[in-house]
C-alpha positions in Angstrom: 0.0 0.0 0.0 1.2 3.6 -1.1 2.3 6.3 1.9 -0.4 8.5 0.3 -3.3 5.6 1.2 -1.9 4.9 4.6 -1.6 8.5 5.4 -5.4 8.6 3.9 -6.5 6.3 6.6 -4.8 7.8 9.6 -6.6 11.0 8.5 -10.4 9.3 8.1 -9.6 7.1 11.4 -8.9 11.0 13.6 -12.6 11.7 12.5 -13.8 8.2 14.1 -11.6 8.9 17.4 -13.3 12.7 17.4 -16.5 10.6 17.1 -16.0 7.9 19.8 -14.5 10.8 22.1 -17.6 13.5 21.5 -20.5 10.1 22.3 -18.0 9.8 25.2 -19.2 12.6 26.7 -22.5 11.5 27.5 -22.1 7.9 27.7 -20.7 5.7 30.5 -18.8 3.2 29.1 -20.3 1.1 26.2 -17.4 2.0 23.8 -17.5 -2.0 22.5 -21.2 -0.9 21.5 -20.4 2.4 20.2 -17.4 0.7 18.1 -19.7 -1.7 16.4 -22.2 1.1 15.2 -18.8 2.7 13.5 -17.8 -0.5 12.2 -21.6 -0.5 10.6 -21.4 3.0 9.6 -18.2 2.6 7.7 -19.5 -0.7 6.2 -22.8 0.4 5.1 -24.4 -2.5 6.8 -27.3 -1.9 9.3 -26.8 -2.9 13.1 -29.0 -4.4 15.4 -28.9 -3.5 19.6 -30.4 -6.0 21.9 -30.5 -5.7 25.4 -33.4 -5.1 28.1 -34.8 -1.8 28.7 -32.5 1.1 30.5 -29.1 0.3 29.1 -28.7 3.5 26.9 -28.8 2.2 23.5 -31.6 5.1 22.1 -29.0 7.4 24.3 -26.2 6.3 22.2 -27.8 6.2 18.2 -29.2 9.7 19.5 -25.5 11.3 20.4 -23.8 9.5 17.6 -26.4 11.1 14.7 -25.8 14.6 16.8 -22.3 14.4 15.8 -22.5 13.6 12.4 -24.0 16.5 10.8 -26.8 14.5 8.7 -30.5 13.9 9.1 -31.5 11.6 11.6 -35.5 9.9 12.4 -36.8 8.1 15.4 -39.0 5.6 14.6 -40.3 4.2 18.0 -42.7 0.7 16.9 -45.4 -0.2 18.3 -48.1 -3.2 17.5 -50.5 -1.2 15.9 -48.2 0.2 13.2 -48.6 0.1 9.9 -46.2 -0.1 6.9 -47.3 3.5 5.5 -46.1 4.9 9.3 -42.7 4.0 8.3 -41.9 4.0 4.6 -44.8 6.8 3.3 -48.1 7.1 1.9 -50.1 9.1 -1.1 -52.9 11.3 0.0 -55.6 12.0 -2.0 -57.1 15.5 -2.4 -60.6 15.8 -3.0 -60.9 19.2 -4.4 -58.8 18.7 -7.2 -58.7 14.9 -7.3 -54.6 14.7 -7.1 -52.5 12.4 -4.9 -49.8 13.7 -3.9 -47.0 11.9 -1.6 -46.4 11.8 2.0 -42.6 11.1 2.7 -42.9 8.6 5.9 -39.3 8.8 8.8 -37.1 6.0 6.6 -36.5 9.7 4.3 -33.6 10.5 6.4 -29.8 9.5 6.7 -29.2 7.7 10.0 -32.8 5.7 11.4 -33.3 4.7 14.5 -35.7 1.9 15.0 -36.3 1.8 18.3 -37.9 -1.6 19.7 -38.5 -3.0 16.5 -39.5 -6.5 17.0 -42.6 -4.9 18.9 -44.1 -3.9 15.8 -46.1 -6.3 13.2 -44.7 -8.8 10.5 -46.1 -6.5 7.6 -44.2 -3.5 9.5 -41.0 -5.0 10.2 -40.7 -6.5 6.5 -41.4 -3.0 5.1 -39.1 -1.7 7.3 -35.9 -4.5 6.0 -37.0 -4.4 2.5 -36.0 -0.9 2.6 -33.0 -1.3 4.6 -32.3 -4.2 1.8 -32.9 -2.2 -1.3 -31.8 1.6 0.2 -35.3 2.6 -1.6 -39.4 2.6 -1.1 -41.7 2.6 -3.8 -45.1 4.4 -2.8 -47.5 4.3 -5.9 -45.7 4.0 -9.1 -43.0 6.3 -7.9 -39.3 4.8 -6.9 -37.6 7.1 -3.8 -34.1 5.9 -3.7 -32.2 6.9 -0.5 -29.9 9.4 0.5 -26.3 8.1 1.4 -25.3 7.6 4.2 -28.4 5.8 4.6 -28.2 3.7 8.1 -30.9 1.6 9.8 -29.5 1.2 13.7 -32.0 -1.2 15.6 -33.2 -1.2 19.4 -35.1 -4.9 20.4 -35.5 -6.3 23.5 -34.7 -10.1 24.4 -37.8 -12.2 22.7 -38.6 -13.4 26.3 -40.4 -10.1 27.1 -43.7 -9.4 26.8 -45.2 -8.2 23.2 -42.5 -8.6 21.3 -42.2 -10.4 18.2 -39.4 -12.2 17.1 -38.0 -11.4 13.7 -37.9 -13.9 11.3 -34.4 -15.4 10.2 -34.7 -14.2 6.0 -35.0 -10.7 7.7 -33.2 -10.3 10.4 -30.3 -11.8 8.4 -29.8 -8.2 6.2 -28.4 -6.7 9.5 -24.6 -6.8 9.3 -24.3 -6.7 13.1 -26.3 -8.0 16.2 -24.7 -6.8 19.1 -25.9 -7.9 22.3 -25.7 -5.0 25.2 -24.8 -5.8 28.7 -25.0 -4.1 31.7 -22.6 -1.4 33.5 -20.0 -2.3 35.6 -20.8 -1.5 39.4 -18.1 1.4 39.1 -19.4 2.7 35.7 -22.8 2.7 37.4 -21.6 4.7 40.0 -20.7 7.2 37.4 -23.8 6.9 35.6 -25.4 8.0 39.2 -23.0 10.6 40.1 -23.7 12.3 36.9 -27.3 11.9 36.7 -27.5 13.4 40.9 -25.3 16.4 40.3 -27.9 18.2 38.8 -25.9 19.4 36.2 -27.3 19.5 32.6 -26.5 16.7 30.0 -23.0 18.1 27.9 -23.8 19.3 24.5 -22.8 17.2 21.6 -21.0 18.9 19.1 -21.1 18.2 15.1 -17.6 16.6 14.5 -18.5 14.7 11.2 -19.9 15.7 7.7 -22.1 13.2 5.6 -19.5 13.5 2.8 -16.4 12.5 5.6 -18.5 9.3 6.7 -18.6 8.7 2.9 -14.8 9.3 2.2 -14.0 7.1 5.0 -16.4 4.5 3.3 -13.7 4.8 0.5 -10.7 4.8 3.3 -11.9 1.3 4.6 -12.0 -0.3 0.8 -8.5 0.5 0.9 -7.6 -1.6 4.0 -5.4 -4.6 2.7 -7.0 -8.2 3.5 -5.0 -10.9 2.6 -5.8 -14.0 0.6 -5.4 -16.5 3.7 -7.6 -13.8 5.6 -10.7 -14.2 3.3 -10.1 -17.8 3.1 -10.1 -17.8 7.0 -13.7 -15.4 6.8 -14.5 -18.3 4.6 -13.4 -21.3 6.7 -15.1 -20.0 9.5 -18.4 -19.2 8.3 -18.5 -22.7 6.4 -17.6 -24.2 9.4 -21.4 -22.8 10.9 -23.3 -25.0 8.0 -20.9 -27.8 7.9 -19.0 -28.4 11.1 -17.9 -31.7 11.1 -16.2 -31.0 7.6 -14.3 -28.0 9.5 -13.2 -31.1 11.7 -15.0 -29.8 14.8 -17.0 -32.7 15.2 -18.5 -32.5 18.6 -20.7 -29.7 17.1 -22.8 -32.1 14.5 -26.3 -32.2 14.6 -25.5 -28.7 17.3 -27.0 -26.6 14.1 -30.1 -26.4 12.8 -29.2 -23.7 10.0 -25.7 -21.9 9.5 -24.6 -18.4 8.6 -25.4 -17.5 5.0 -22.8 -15.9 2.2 -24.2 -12.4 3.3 -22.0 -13.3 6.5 -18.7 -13.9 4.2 -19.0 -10.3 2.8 -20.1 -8.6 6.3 -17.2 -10.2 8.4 -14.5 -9.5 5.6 -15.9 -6.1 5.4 -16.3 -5.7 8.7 -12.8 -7.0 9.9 -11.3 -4.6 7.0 -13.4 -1.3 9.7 -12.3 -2.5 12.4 -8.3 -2.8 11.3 -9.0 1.0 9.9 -10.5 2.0 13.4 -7.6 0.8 14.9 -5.1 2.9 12.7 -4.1 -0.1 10.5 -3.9 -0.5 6.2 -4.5 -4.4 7.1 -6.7 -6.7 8.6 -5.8 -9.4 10.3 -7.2 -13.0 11.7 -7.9 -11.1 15.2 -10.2 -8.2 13.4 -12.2 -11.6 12.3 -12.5 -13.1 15.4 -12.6 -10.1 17.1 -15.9 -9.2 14.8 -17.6 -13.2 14.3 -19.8 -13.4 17.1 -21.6 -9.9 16.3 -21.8 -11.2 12.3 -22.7 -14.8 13.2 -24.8 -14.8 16.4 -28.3 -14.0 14.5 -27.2 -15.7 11.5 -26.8 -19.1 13.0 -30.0 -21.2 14.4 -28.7 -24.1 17.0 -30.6 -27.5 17.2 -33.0 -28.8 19.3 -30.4 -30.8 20.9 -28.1 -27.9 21.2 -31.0 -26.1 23.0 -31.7 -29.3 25.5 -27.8 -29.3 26.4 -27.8 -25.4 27.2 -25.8 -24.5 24.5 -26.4 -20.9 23.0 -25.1 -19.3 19.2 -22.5 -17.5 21.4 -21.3 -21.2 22.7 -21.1 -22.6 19.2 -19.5 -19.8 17.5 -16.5 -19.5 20.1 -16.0 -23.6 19.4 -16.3 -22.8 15.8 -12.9 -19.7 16.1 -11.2 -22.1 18.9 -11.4 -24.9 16.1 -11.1 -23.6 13.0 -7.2 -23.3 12.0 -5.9 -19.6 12.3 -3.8 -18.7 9.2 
């Protein structure tokens, strides 16, 4: 790699540190979570936050959007949505007998869906046919999107009540689930120090423009991935569909479907952001193991024997990257 391409990714990963510093200012730890929604950013793949109620995440897509200066929509779902509430409708005007249209939130650049699997089938398909296709037809008009065009997702566990589970075709076009945990006892102690003082949340400031997110885009495609690299992404994701081939054989009959090819493309991609956020031109074995269980964990469905010997997706991916021969 030229000095001229390396230097170009030094400069695009400053704007990611100013980023991860300015949501740092209202946010108590959570930096692994705040990593992975840069990771999706600068891979134009949507991301998916589960965790239970409380833990910050609508905090966090908020303060990130406020320092990117780009359009941002909340789209908070509820069961008695309707596709039209988030893609758009026409209205019909009686005194003239026109239709015109009705732009619905997805006509921004960065979307928060906040608790979407307690919306409908009909909505939440809408909803990832658009994230799928970056456009909405309404009538016999085509809108296509605005770049960057990001759909960052809020769910809570499935266990809770009125929520629906999203289906595996769908929940599949999100590049990244990332599961969020909760604070430490000390960074909880900050959390409450900072919300008794009285004192009023810090502003965040605009450290980003649309057009550096998109140059940064081009920064990443730069990253150098080598040949064993993508045959390790490979390796390991075959490994999910096929594991006794992958010579893990204690893991047969653990999975009842594995990760598809859409996983190949996200965890290459995906290691190539996180070697860039970390200063790097290359990407290495660790960015891929570092970012498999986030690409993987929705992506792979375990058995019903799995299930009756308590073993989760997280269980079977980390056999999977302890098994699977590092290049």
């Amino acid at each position: 790699m030229s000095e001229s391409a390396e230097a170009q990714i030094e400069q695009h990963a400053r704007i990611c540190t100013d980023l991860l510093n300015e949501v740092g200012k209202v946010l108590v730890g959570q930096e692994a979570m705040v990593q992975r929604l840069l990771i999706g950013m600068l891979s134009s793949g949507h991301v998916l936050l589960e965790g239970v109620p409380g833990l910050a995440k609508t905090l966090t897509v908020r303060s990130l959007a406020r320092a990117i200066d780009t359009g941002f929509s909340r789209i908070q779902f509820t069961p008695d949505m309707l596709p039209a509430d988030v893609t758009g409708t026409e209205v019909f005007h009686p005194k003239d007998g026109t239709y015109s249209v009705k732009r619905g939130p997805l006509f921004s650049n960065l979307i928060l869906a906040d608790e979407i699997n307690r919306a409908p089938a009909k909505v939440q398909a809408a909803l990832l046919e658009a994230m799928q296709e970056r456009q909405v037809t309404i009538g016999d008009t085509t809108f296509p999107f605005e770049e960057p065009f990001l759909v960052l997702a809020t769910q809570n566990p499935i266990e809770q009540e009125g929520t629906y589970p999203l289906p595996e075709a769908q929940i599949d076009r999100f590049m990244l689930k990332v599961k969020v945990g909760y604070p430490t006892k000390d960074e909880e102690r900050k959390i409450v120090d900072r919300m008794a003082s009285g004192q009023p949340e810090p502003e965040i400031n605009k450290v980003a423009s649309p057009e550096q997110i998109l140059a940064a885009r081009k920064a990443v495609d730069q990253v150098f991935i080598d040949e064993k690299v993508k045959g390790y992404v490979v390796d390991v994701v075959h490994a999910t569909r096929d594991p006794a081939a992958a010579g893990i054989a204690d893991l047969e009959g653990m999975i009842e479907m594995g990760a598809s090819p859409r996983a190949s493309l996200y965890l290459t991609q995906g290691a190539k952001a996180h070697a860039f956020l970390q200063g790097r031109s290359y990407a290495t074995p660790h960015d891929v193991k570092n970012l498999a269980p986030d690409v993987l964990r929705h992506r792979i469905v375990v058995s019903y024997e799995a299930e009756a010997q308590g073993k989760s997706a997280e269980d079977i991916i980390e056999r999977i990257l302890a098994g699977v021969l590092v290049p």
